[in-house]
Backbone bond lengths (Angstrom), bond angles and torsions (degrees), N, CA, C in turn:
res aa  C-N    CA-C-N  psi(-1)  N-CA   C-N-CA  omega(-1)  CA-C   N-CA-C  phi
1 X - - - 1.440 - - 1.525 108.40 -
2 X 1.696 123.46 139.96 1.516 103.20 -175.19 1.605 90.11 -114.10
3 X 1.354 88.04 -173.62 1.684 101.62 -168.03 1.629 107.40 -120.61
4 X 1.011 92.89 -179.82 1.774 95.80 165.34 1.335 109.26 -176.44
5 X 1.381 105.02 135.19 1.686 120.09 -170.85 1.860 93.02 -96.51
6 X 1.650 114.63 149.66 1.337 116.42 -156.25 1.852 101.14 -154.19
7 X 1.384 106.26 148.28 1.558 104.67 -168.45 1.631 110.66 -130.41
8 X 1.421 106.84 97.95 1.673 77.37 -171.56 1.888 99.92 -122.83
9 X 1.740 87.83 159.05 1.618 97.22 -161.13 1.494 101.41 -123.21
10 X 1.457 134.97 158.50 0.944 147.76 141.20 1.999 116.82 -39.91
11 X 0.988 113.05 -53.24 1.612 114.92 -146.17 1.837 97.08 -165.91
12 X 1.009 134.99 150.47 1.118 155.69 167.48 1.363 118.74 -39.50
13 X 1.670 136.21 84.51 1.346 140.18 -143.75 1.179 118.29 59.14
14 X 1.425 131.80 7.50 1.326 133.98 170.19 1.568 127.68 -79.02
15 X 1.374 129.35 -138.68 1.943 96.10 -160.27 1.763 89.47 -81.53
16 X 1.433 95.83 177.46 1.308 122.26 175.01 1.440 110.12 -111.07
17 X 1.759 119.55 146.04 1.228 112.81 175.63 1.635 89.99 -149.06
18 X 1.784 128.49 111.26 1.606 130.54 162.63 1.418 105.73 -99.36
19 X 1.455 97.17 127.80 1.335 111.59 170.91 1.888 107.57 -132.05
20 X 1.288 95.31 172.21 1.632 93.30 -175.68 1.255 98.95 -126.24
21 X 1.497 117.99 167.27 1.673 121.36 178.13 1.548 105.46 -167.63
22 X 1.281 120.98 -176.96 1.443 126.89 166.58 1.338 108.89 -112.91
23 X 1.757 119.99 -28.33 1.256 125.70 -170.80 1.778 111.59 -127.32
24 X 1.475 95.97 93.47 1.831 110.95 -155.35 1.602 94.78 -81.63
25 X 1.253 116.09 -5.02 1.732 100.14 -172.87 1.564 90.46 -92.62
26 X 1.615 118.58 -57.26 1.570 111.67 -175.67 1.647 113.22 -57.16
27 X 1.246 107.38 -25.09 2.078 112.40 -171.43 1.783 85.96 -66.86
28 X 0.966 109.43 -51.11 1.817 102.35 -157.70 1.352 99.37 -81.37
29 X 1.499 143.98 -11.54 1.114 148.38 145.01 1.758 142.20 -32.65
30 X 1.133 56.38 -32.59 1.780 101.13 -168.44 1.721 116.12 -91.12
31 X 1.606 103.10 -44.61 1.144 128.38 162.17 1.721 117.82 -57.90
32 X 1.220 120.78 -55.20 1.166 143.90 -173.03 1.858 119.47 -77.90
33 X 1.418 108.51 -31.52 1.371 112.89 168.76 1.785 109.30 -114.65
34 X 1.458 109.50 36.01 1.645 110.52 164.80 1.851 116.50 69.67
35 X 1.322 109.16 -17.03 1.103 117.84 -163.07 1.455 126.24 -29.94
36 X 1.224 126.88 -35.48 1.580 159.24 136.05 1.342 110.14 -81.55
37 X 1.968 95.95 144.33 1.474 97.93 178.58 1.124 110.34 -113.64
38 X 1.440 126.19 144.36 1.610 129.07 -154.88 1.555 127.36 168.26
39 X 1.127 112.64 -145.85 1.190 98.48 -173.24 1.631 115.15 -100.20
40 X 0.953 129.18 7.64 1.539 146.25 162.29 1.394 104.10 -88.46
41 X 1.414 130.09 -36.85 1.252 106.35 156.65 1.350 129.44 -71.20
42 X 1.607 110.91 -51.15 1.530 108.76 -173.15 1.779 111.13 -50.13
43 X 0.996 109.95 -27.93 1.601 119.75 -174.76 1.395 131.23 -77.01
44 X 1.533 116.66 -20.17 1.207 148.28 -137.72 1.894 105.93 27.80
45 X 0.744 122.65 32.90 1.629 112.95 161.93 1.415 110.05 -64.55
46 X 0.990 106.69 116.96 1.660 123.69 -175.66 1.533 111.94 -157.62
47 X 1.318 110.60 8.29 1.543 114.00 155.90 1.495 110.16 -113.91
48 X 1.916 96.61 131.09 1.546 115.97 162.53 1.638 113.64 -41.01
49 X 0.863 150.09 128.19 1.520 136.66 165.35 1.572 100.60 -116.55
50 X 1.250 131.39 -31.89 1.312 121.79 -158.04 1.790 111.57 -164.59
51 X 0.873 117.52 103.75 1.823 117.91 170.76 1.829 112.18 -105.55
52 X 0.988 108.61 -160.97 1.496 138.57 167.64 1.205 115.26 161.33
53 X 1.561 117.97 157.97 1.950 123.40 -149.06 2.110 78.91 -134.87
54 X 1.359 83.42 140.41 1.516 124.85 179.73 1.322 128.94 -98.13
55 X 0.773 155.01 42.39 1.504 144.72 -175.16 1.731 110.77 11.43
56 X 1.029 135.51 -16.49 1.105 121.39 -177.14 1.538 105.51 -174.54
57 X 1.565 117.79 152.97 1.639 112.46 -153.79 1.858 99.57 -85.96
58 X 1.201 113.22 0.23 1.253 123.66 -170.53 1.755 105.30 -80.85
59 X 1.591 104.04 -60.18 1.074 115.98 159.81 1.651 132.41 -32.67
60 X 1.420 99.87 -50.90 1.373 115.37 -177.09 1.605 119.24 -57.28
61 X 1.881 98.35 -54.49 1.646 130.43 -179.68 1.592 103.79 -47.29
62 X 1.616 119.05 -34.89 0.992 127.46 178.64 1.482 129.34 -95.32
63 X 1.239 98.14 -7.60 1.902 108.23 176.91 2.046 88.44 -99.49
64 X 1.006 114.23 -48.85 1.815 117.30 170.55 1.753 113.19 -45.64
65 X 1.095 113.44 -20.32 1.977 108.74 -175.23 1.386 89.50 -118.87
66 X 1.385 128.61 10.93 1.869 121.93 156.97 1.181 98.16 -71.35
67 X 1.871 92.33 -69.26 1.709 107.58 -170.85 1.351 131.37 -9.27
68 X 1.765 83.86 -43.63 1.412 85.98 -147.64 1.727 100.57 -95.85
69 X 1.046 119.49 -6.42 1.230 128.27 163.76 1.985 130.81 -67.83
70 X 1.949 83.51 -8.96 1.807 94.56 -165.86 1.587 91.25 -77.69
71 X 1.615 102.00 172.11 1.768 98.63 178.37 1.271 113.05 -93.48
72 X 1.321 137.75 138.17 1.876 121.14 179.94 0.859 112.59 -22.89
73 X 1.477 135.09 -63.86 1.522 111.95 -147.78 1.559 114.98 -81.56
74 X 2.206 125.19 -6.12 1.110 102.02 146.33 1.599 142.22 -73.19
75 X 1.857 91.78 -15.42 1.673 94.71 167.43 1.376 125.95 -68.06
76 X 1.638 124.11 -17.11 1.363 141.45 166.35 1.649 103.77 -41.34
77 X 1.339 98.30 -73.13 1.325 138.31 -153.29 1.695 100.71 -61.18
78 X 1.956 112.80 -39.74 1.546 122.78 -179.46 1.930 86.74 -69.94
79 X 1.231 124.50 -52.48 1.601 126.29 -137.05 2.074 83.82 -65.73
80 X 1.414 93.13 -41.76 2.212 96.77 -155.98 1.923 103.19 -82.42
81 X 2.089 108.06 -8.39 1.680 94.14 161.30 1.192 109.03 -61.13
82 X 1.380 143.92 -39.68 1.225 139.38 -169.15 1.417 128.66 -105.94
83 X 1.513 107.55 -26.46 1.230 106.56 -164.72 2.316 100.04 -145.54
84 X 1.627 94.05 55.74 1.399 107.85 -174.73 2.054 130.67 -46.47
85 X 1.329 107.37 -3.79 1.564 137.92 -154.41 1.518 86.78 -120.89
86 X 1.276 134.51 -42.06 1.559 144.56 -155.95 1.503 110.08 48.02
87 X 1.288 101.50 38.75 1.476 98.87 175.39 1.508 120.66 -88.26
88 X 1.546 118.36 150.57 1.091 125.53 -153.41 1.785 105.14 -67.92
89 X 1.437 94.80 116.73 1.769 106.89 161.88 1.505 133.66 -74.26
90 X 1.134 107.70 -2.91 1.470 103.77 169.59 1.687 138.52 -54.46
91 X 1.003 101.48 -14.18 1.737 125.95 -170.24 1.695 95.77 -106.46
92 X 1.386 111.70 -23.68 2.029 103.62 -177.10 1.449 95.97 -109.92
93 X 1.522 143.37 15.73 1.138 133.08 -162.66 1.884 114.60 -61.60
94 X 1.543 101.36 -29.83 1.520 97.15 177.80 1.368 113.16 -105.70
95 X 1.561 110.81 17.39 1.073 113.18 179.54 1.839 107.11 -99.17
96 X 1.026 119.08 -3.22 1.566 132.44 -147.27 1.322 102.22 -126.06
97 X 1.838 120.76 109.55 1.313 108.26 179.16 1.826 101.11 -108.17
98 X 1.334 109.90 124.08 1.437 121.96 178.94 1.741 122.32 -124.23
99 X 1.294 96.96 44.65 1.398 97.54 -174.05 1.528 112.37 -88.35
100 X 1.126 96.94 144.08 1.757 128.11 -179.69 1.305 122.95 -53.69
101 X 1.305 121.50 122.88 1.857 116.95 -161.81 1.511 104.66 -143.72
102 X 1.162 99.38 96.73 1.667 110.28 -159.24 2.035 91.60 -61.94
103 X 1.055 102.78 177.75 2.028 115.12 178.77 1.339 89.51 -71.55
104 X 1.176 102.07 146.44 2.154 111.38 170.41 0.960 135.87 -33.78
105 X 2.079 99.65 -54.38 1.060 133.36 150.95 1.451 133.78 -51.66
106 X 1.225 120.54 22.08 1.443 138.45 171.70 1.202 116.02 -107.10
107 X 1.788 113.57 126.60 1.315 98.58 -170.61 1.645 113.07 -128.94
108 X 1.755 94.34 4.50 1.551 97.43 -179.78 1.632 105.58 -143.46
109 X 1.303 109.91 158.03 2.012 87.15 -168.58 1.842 78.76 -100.01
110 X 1.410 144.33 54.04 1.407 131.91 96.74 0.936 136.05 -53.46
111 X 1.764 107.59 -25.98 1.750 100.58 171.27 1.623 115.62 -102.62
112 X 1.104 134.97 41.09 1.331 158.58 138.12 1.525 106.11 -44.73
113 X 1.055 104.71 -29.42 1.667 92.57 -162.13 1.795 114.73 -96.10
């Protein structure tokens, strides 16, 4: 099963919210029609700004508790390599390949982190 780590924002440098999932079309679905109450609601973040797909949800769970450790302005900086406008990705999701490519020098996804 693969995973995918996911970033969604209100507004253009505005809040940040990473979450992880296996199933990124229903997770952002979910996000977007309130379905859960939380911090995507209180925030209105309900735009995709930024994903990448994992080979496996283990992988992902563990590239998602880096993330979340980076400081904003490198999460700025991850959201505008790909998606510089921060416009909402939900509508290009299978159009968009963002998969995860650990350093060369990596030889276990323990050292992912």
């Amino acid at each position: 099963m693969s995973g995918f780590v996911y970033m969604m924002s209100d507004k253009p440098r505005g809040v940040i919210y990473t979450g992880v999932t296996s199933d990124l079309h229903g997770r952002i679905w979910e996000h977007r029609n309130e379905i859960q109450k939380g911090f995507t609601q209180r925030y209105k973040a309900k735009n995709l700004v930024w994903f990448e797909s994992h080979p496996n949800i283990v992988l992902a769970i563990q590239r998602e508790k880096s993330l979340k450790r980076y400081l904003r302005e490198w999460k700025n900086k991850l959201i505008e390599g790909i998606n510089p406008t921060w416009m909402d990705l939900y509508e290009r999701i299978d159009e968009i390949e963002n998969t995860y490519r650990p350093h060369p020098n990596t030889r276990e996804w323990s050292d992912y982190n």
